[in-house]
C-alpha distance (Angstrom), angle and dihedral (degrees) to the residues before:
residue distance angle dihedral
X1 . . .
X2 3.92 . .
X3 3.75 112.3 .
X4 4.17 121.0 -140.4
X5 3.77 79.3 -141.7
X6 3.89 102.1 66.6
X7 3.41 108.7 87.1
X8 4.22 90.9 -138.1
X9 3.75 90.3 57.1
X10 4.04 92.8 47.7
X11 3.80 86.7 50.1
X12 3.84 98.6 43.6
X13 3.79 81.4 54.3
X14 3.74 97.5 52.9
X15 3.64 84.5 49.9
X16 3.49 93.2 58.4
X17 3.31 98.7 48.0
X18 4.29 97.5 44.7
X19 4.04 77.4 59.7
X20 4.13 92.4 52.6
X21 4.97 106.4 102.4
X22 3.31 119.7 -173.2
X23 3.61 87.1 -131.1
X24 4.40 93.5 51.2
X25 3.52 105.0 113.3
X26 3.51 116.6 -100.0
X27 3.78 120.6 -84.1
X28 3.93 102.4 162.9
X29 3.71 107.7 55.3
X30 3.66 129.1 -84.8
X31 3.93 93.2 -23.8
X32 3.80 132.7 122.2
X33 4.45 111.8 -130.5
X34 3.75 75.0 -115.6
X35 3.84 92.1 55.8
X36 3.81 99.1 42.1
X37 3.57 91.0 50.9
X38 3.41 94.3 54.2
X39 3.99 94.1 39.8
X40 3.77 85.4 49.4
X41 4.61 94.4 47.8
X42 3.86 90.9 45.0
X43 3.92 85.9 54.0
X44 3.84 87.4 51.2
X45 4.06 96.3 46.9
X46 3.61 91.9 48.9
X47 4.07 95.1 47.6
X48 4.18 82.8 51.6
X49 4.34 90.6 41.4
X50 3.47 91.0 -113.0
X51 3.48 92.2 120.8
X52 4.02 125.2 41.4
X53 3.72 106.4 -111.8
X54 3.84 103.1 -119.2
């Protein structure tokens, strides 16, 4: 399973996401790029308790 911690998987991530338009077509659902990245950073915050978990 990738790790957030290895450097390769962080940067095969921000790879991935420098790629991400708001006009690509949609891939994940019924969410904007905008939306899925914020979907995917308010996971992250509340896995690290930087966010309240609703």
């Amino acid at each position: 399973m990738p790790s957030a911690f290895d450097p390769q998987t962080v940067e095969g991530l921000r790879q991935r996401l420098a790629r991400l338009r708001p006009e690509a077509e949609r891939r994940w659902g019924r969410m904007t790029a905008h939306q899925a990245i914020v979907h995917m950073t308010d996971t992250f915050r509340m896995a690290t308790a930087e966010r309240p978990v609703p």
